[in-house]
C-alpha positions in Angstrom: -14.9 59.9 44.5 -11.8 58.0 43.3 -10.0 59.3 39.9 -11.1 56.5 36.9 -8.2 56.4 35.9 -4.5 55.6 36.8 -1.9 58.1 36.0 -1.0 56.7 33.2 -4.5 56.6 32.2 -5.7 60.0 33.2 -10.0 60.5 33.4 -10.7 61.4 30.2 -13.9 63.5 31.1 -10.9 66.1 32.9 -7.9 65.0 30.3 -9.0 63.2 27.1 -5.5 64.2 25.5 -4.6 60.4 25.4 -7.5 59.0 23.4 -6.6 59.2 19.9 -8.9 56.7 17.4 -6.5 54.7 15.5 -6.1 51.3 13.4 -4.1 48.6 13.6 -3.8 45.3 12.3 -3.1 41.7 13.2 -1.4 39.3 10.7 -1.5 36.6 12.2 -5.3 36.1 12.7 -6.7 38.6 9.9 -7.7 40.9 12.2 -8.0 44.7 12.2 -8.5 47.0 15.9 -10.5 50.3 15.8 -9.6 51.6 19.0 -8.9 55.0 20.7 -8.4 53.7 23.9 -11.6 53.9 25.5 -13.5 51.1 23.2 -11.8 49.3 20.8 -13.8 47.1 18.1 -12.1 44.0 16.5 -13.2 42.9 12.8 -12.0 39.5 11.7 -11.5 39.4 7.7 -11.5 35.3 6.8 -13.5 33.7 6.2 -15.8 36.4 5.8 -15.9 39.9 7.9 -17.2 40.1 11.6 -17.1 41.4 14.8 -15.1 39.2 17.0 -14.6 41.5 19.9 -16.2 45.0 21.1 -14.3 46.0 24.0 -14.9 48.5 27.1 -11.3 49.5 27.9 -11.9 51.9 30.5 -13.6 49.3 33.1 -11.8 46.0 31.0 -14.9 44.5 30.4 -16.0 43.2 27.3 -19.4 44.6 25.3 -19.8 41.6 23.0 -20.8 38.2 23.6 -21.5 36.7 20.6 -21.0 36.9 16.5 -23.5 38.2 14.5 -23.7 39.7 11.4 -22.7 43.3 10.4 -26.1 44.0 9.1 -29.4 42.1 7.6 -30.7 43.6 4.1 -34.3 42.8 2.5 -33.8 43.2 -1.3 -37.0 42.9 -3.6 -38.8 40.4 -0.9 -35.1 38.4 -0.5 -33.3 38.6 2.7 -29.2 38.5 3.2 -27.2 38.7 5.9 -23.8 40.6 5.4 -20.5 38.8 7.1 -21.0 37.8 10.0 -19.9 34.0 11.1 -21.7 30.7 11.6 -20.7 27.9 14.3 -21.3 29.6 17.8 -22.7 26.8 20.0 -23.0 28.6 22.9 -23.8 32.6 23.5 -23.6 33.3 27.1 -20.0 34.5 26.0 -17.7 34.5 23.1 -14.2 32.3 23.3 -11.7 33.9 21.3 -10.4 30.6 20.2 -13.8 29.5 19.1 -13.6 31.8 16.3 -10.9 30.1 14.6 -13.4 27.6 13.8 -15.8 29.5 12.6 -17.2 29.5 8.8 -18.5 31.7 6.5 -22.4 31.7 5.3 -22.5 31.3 1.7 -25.4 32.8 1.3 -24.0 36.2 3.2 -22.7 38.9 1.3 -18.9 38.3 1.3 -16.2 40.5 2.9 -13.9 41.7 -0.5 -11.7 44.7 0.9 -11.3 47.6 3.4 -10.5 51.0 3.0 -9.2 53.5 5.8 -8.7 57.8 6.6 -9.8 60.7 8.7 -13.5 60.9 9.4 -15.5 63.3 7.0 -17.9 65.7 7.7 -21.7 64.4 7.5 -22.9 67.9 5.9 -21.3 71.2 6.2 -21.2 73.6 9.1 -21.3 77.5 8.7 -19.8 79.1 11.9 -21.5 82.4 12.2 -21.6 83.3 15.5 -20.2 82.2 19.2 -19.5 78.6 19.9 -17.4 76.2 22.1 -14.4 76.0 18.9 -15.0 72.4 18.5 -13.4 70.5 15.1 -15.6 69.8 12.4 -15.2 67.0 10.9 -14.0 65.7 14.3 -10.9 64.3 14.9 -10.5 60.2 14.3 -10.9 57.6 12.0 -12.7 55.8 9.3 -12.9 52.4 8.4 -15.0 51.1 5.4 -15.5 47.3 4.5 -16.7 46.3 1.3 -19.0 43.3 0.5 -20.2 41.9 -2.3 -23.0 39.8 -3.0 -22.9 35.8 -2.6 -22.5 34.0 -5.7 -26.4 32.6 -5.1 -27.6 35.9 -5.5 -30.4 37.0 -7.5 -28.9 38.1 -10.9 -30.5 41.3 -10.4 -28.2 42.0 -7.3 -25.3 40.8 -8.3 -24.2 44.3 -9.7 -24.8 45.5 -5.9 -21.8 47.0 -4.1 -22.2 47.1 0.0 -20.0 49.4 2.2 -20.3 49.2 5.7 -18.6 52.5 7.6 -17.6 52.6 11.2 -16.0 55.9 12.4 -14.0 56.0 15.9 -13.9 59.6 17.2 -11.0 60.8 19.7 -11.4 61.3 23.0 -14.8 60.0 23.4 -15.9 56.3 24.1 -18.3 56.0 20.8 -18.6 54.0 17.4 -20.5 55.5 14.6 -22.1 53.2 12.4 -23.6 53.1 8.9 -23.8 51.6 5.6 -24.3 52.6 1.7 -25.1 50.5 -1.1 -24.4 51.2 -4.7 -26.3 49.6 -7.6 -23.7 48.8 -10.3 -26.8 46.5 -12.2 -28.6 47.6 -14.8 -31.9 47.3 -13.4 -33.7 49.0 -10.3 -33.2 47.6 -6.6 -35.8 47.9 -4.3 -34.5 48.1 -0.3 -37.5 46.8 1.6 -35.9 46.8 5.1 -32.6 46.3 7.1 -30.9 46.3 10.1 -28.0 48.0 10.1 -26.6 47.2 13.4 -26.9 43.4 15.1 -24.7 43.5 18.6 -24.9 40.4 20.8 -24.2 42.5 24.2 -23.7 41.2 27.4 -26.3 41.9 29.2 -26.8 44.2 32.2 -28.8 41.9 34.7 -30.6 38.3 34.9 -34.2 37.2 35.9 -34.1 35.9 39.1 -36.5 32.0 38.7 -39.7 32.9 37.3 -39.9 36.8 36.8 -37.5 38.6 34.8 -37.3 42.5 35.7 -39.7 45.1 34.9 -38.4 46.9 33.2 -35.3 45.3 32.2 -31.9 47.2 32.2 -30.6 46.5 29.0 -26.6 47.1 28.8 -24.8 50.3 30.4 -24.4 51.7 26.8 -26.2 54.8 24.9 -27.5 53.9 21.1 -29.3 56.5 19.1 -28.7 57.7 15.9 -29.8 60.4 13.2 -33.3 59.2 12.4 -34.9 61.2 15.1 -38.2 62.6 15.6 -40.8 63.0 18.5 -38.4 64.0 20.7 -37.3 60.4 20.7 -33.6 59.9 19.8 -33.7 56.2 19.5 -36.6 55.3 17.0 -34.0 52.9 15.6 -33.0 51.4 18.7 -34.6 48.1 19.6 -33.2 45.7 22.2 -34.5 42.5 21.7 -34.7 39.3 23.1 -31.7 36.7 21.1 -33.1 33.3 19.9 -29.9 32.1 19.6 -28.9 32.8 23.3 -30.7 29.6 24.7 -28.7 29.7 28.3 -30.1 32.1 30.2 -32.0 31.8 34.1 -35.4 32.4 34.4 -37.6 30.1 32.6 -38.3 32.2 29.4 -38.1 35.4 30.8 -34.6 36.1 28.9 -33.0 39.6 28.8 -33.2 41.6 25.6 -29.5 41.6 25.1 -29.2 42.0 21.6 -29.5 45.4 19.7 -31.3 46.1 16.7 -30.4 49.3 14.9 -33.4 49.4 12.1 -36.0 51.7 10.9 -39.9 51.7 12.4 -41.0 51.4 8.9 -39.6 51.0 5.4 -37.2 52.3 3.4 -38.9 50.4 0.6 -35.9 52.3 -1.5 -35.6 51.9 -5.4 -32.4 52.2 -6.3 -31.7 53.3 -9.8 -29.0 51.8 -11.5 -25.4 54.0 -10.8 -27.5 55.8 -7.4 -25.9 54.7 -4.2 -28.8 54.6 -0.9 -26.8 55.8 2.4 -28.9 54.4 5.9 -29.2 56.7 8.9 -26.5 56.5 11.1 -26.3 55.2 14.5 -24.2 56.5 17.6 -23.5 53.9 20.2 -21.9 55.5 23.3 -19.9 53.0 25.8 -20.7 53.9 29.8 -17.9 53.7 32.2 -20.1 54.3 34.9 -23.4 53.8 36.3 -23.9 57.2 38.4 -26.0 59.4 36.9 -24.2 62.3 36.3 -21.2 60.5 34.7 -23.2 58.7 32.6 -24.7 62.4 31.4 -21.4 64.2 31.1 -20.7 61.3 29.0 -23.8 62.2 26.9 -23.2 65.6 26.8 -19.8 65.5 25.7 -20.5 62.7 22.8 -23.2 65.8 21.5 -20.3 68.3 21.8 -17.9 66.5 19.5 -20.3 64.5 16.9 -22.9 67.6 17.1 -20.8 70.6 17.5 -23.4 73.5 16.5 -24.9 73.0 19.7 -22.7 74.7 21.4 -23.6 77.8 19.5 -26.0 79.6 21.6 -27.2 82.7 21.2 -29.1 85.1 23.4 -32.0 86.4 21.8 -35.7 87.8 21.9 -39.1 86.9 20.4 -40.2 90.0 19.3 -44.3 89.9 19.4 -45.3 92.4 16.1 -44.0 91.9 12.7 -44.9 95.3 11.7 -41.5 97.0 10.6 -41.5 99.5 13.4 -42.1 96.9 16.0 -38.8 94.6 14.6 -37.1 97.9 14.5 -37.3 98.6 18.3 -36.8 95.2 19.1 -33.6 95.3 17.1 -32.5 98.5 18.7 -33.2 97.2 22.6 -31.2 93.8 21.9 -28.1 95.9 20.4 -28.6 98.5 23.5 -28.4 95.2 25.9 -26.4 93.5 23.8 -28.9 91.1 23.0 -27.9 88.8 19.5 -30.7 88.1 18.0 -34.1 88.6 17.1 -37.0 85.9 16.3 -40.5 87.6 15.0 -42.6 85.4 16.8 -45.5 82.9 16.6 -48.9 84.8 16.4 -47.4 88.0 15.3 -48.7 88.1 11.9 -45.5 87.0 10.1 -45.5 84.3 7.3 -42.7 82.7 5.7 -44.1 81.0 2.9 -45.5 84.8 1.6 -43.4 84.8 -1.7 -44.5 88.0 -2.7 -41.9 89.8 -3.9 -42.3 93.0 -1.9 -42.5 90.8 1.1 -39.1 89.3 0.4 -37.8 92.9 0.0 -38.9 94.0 2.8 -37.7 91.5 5.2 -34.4 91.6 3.3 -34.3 95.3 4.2 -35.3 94.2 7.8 -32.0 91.6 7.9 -29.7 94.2 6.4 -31.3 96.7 9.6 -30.6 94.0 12.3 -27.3 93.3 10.5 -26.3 96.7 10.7 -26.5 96.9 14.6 -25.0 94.2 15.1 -27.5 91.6 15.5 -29.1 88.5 13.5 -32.8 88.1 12.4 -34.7 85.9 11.8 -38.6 83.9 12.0 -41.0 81.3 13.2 -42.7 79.0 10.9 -45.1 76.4 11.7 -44.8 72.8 10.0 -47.4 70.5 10.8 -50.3 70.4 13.3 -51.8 72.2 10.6 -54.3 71.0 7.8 -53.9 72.1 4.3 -56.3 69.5 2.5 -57.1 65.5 1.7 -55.5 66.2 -1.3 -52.0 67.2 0.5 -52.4 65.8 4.2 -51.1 62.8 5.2 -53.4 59.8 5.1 -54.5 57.4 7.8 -53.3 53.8 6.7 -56.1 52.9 8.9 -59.0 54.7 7.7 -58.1 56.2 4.1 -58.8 59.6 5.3 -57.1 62.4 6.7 -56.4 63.0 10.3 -54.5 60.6 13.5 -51.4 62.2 12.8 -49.5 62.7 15.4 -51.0 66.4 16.0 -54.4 65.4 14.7 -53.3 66.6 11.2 -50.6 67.2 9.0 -49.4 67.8 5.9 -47.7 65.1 3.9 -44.1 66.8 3.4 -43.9 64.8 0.3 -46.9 66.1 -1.5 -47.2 68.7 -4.1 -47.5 71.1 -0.9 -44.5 69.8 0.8 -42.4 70.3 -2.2 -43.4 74.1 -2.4 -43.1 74.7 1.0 -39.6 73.6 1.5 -38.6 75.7 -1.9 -40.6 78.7 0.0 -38.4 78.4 2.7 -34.8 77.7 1.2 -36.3 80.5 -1.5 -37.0 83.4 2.1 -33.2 82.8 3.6 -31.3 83.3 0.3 -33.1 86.4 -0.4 -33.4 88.3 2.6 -30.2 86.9 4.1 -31.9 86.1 7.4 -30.4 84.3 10.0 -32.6 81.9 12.1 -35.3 79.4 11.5 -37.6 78.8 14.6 -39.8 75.8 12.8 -42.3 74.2 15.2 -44.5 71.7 14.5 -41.9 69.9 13.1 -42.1 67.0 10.9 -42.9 63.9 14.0 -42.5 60.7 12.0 -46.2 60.7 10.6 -46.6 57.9 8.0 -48.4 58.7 4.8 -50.7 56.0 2.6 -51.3 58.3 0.2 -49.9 56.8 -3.6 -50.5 59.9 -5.0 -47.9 62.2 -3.6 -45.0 62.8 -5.7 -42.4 62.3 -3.8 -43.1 59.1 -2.2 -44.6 55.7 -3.6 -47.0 54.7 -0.6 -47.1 53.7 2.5 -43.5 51.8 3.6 -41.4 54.3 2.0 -43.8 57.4 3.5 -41.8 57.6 6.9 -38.0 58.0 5.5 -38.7 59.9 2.6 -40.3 62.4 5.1 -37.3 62.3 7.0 -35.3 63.0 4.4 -37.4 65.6 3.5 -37.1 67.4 6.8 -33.5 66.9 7.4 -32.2 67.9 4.0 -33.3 71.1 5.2 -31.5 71.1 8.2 -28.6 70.4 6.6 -28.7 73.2 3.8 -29.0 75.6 7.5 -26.7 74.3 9.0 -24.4 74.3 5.7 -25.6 77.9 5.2 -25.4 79.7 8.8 -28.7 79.4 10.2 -29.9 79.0 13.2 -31.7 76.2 14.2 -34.4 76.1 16.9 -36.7 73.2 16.6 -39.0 71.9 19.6 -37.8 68.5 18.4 -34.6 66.2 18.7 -33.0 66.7 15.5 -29.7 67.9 16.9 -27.6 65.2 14.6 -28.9 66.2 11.4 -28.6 70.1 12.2 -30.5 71.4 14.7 -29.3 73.5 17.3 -31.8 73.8 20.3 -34.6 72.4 21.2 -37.0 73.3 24.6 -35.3 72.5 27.7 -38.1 70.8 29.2 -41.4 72.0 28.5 -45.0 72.6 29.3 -47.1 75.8 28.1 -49.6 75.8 30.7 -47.4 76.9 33.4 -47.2 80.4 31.5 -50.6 80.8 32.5 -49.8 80.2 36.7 -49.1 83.1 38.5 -45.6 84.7 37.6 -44.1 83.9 40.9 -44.7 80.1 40.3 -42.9 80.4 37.0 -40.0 80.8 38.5 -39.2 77.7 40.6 -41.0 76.1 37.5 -38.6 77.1 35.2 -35.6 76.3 37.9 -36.7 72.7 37.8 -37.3 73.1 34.4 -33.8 73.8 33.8 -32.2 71.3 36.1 -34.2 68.3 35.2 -33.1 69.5 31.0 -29.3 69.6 31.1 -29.2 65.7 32.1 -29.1 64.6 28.7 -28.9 68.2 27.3 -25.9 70.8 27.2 -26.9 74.1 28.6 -26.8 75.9 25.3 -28.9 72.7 23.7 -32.6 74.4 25.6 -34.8 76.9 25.4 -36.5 78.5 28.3 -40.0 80.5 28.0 -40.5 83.8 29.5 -43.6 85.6 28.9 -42.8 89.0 29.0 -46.2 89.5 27.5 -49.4 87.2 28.1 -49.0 83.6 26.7 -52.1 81.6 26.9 -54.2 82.7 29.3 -53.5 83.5 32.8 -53.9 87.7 32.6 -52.1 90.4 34.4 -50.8 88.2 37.3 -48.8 85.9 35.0 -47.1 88.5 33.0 -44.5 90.4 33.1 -45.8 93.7 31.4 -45.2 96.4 32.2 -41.9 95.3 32.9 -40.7 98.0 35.1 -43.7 97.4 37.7 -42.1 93.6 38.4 -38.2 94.1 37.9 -38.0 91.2 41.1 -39.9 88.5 38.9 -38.1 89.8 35.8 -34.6 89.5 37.7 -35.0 85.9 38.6 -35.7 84.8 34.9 -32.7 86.8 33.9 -30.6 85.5 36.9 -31.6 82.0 36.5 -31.5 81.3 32.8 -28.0 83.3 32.1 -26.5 82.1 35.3 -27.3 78.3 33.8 -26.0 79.1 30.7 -29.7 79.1 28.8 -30.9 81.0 26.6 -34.8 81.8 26.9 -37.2 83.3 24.7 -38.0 86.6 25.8 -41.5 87.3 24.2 -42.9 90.8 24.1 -43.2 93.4 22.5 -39.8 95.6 24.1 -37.1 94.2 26.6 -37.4 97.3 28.7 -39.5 100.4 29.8 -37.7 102.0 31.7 -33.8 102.7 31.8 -34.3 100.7 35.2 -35.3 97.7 33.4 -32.6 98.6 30.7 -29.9 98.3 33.4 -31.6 95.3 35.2 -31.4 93.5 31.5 -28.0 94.8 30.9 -26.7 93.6 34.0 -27.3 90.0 33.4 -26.1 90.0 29.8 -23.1 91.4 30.8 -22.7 89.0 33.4 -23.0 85.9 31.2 -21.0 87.2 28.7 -18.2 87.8 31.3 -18.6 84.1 32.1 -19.7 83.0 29.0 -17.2 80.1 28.3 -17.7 78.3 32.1 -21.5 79.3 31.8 -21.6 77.1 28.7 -19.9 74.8 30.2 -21.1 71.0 31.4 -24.0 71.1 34.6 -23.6 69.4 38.3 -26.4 69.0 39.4 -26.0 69.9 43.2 -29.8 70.9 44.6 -32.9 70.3 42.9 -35.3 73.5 43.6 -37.4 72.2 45.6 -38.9 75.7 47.3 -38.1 74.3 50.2 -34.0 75.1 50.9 -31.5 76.4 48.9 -31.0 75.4 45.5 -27.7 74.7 43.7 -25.8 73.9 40.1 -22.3 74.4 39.8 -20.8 74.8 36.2 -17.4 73.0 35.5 -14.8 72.8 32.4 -10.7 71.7 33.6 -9.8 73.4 30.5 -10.7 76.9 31.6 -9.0 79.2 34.1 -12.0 79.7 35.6 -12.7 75.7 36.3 -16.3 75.8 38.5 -19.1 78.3 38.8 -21.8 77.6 41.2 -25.5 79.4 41.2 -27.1 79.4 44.5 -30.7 80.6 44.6 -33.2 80.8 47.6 -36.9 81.3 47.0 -37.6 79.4 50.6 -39.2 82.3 52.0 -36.7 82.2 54.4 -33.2 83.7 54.7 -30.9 80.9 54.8 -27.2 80.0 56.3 -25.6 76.8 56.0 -22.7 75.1 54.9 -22.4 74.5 51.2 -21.0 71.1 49.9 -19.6 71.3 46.3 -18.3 68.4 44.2 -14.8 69.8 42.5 -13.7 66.5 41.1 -15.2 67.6 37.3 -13.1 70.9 37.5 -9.9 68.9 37.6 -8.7 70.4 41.1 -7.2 68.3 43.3 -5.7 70.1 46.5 -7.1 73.4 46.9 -9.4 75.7 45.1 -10.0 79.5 45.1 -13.4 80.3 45.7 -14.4 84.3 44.8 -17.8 85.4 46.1 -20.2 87.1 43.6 -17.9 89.8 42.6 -16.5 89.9 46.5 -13.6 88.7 48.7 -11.8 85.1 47.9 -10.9 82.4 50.1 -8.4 79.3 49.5 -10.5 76.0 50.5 -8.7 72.5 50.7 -9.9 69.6 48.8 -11.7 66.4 50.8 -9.9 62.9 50.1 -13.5 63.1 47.5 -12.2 66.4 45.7 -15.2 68.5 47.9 -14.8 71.5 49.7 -17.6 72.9 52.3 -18.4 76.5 51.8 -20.5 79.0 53.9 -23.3 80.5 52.5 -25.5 83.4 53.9 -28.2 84.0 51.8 -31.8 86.2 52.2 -35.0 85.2 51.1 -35.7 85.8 47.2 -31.7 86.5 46.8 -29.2 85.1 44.3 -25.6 84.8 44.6 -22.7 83.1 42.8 -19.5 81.4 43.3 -16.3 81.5 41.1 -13.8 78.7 41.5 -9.9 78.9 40.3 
């Protein structure tokens, strides 16, 4: 592997030093530059404001190939575009001389001023507990550009005042985008729809006669934004095909080159006269690569900066009992272990939205317990997949009724129900001062036809008031110090974890099998995850079926099965949830439990850091990852595991380029002897490893 970079341009994945956001302006053609270095976007300002250029300046290669607007707004049935310039003839490519010649739509909202400063913070953060030290708000810049409405405007919109934000982070190659609109009228403004984003992109690849790809690769660039749910990161993201790109091959079959950034369904917003509506926000992340693992260290570091509460990531237990003497002991084995914190777990009889006052007291006594020792507590609570009642589910646009939700039923978390859980919920942290919300079921985008709920009008505006919903209580945790671990993707509005990747049955499979399971588990995860963004599932107790032989209980009876979900979750750098009723029986167990804690917290900081991924586990060979960060001391850690059935010895290839070594590299065996290892012309070294059947061992590179 060749550095991406020239001296003078070091890789900023290994140095990103260099890559400061700034803006700068050009007199001569009224243009500004929003650019750190890596990407840099061009906005002219006359006749109206556009995009002109969007540039990849790590490969020299530009993103944009045509002008379009800056977004598209549907106001009470009436659609305008804002900016954007009229007079491209031709969009295979975009001529920067063309532009001169290009005019303004009257009928556009029109580009008055622009405003500039340091990026703010979407919501608060609370740092309670161990993280990677990342700023918030991060470091870079802010540019806002104000429209106003076209002199043909409905009078009723003509007191509308549209900002459009884009904020450049340092050191990483993304654009955040979004918009707010302000109604200075004096009557309401409904927002049926938009699109806040409109990017004629190159595109990635052409049809070849008659049949275009399937699927197509649309451009080497990563768009998602805040409005998450299902797992699914890019509900806003649509690239479609452009009806104004009329020169592509292949008979019809043209490439969706042009990216939509707009909502599934809705807003359908009234805005009250003086309120201001802010849209979701999208990411768009610039690729200087196509290999796979560049591409997700990439990812992962564009989470790390824009998303920095992931890198909080806490050890901690599912204790299976609520009863006040079961918490207790749990409490006192995690601060024996040094364990962080404690969840009281699904099915354990616990119930968050029990107001009763003793309740509240009692818990709150719990907190200050846990507190006391050292550790943080907190609870599960269960959104939807649940049914509460036609009067509060959500309705089926289709059939008028209840159920098809996405888990077969739900409440509508705008109904009369909705509104008392959330209070329930804000109303159980601030009185017991607990410490971590583990909410399943989350809300999954479920639309709601229902025109009687109070907090929504019907159907189009059902979706993103739900979403709002949901995420304003993100944001007061995240604002307030708790934890956040939600089996969903709502990391940019809050969220802290989510499963690594997933499936409940295999608790049930014999506890051997869980093992390689999880392995995989873990490897396939922390493509598109940070280590410390998944949870892993270890059922130290029965979960689900499967009886004796898929257990862990008693725990002192299969310390080998036991060891290898310690050894392979801390030695990645995830957390699991431990789910029992004790973390050990025996002060065997004890020091088996204690021994990998302490080993992760020795290596916490390169154990958190980014993911090679060497060796899938296969249960065939060896398998491998190797943990790299330039900035630490300790620059590589590799986890070698063998569950072959076989004792194994071979020479070990390991990619160094990530840990920013370039000659040599010290290489200390688990604990043992070092050896100095010279650097291939591809920043490898080949290492010798001698490793039994069912065995475990680590590397530590300097």
């Amino acid at each position: 592997m060749e550095r991406k970079q020239s001296e003078k341009r070091p890789d900023w994945l290994l140095d990103d030093s260099p890559y400061r956001a700034e803006l700068s302006r050009r007199e001569a053609s009224n243009e500004i530059v929003l650019s750190n270095g890596l990407i840099s976007r061009t906005f002219r300002l006359k006749p109206n404001g556009a995009t002109v250029a969007f540039d990849n300046l790590m490969t020299d290669a530009s993103i944009l190939r045509g002008v379009k607007p800056e977004a598209i707004l549907e106001l009470d049935g009436v659609k305008y575009e804002v900016g954007g310039l009229k007079g491209q003839k031709e969009y295979s490519c975009l001529r920067p001389e063309w532009v001169d010649s290009m005019t303004s739509d009257p009928g556009a909202f029109q580009f008055v001023d622009c405003t500039t400063g340091k990026i703010k913070e979407r919501f608060a953060w609370k740092r309670r507990r161990y993280s990677e030290g990342r700023a918030w708000p991060p470091p870079g810049v802010e540019l806002v550009m104000n429209y106003r409405p076209p002199e043909s405007a409905d009078e009723k919109h003509k007191g509308l005042v549209l900002s459009v934000h884009y904020a450049m982070y340092d050191a990483v190659p993304v654009l955040e985008k979004w918009f707010t609109l302000h109604n200075g009228g004096e009557t309401p403004v409904t927002l049926n729809t938009f699109i806040s984003e409109i990017l004629a992109a190159v595109e990635y690849e052409a049809a070849e006669e008659l049949c275009g790809p399937t699927p197509w690769l649309t451009p080497n660039m990563h768009v998602e934004s805040d409005y998450a749910f299902c797992s699914n990161p890019k509900q806003t993201t649509h690239w479609v095909k452009d009806p104004q790109y009329t020169t592509q091959p292949g008979f019809g079959n043209a490439n969706p080159c042009l990216l939509e950034s707009r909502l599934p369904l809705g807003p359908d917003e009234s805005i009250e006269p003086g309120q201001t509506f802010e849209s979701f926000r999208t990411f768009e992340l610039v690729y200087d690569s196509t290999e796979r693992e560049r591409k997700a260290l990439s990812l992962r570091r564009m989470y790390r900066i824009v998303a920095p509460w992931v890198t909080e990531n806490p050890i901690f237990m599912h204790v299976g009992k609520s009863d006040p003497d079961s918490v207790r002991k749990a409490i006192d084995q995690c601060a024996e272990v040094g364990f962080e914190m404690v969840v009281i777990t699904f099915w354990s009889g616990f119930n968050m939205e029990n107001d009763d006052p003793a309740y509240i007291a009692l818990h709150k006594e719990l907190a200050d317990y846990a507190h006391g020792k050292g550790i943080e507590l907190g609870a599960y609570s269960l959104l939807a997949s649940r049914a509460i009642s036609a009067e509060h589910d959500v309705i089926n646009p289709e059939t008028g009724k209840t159920g098809g939700a996405k888990f077969g039923n739900s409440p509508c978390l705008c109904s009369e129900w909705g509104d008392d859980y959330f209070r329930k919920i804000g109303a159980f942290f601030e009185k017991t001062g607990c410490d971590i919300l583990e909410h399943d079921g989350s809300y999954p985008g479920d639309v709601c036809a229902s025109e009687n709920h109070p907090g929504h009008r019907g159907l189009a505006d059902s979706q993103w008031k739900q979403w709002r919903k949901i995420t304003e209580l993100y944001k007061w945790c995240c604002a307030n110090g708790v934890y956040l671990n939600i089996p969903d993707w709502y990391f940019l509005t809050g969220g802290s974890k989510t499963c690594m990747t997933y499936s409940e049955g295999n608790n049930t499979l014999p506890r051997e099998m869980q093992t390689i399971l999880n392995r995989q588990n873990i490897y396939d995860g922390t493509w598109n995850k940070t280590p410390s963004m998944g949870w892993m599932f270890t059922p130290l107790m029965e979960y689900g079926g499967g009886g004796a032989a898929a257990t862990i209980e008693p725990l002192h009876e299969n310390l080998d099965v036991y060891e290898w979900h310690l050894a392979q979750n801390f030695g990645a750098g995830v957390q699991s949830c431990y789910r029992g009723p004790r973390l050990y029986d025996t002060d065997e167990t004890k020091a088996l439990v204690k021994k990998w804690v302490d080993f992760y917290k020795k290596y916490r900081p390169i154990l958190d850091s980014d993911i090679i991924h060497v060796r899938r586990p296969d249960g065939r060979d060896i398998d491998c990852i190797l943990h790299v960060n330039p900035k630490l001391d300790q620059k590589g850690l590799a986890m070698v595991y063998n569950s072959s059935g076989r004792p194994i010895e071979r020479m070990l290839k390991l990619p160094l380029y990530y840990t920013g070594l370039t000659q040599t590299a010290m290489v200390r065996e688990q604990e043992g002897k070092s050896r100095e290892y010279a650097l291939d012309r591809q920043y490898n070294i080949e290492i010798p490893v001698r490793i039994d059947d069912n065995t475990i061992t680590w590397f530590v590179i300097e």
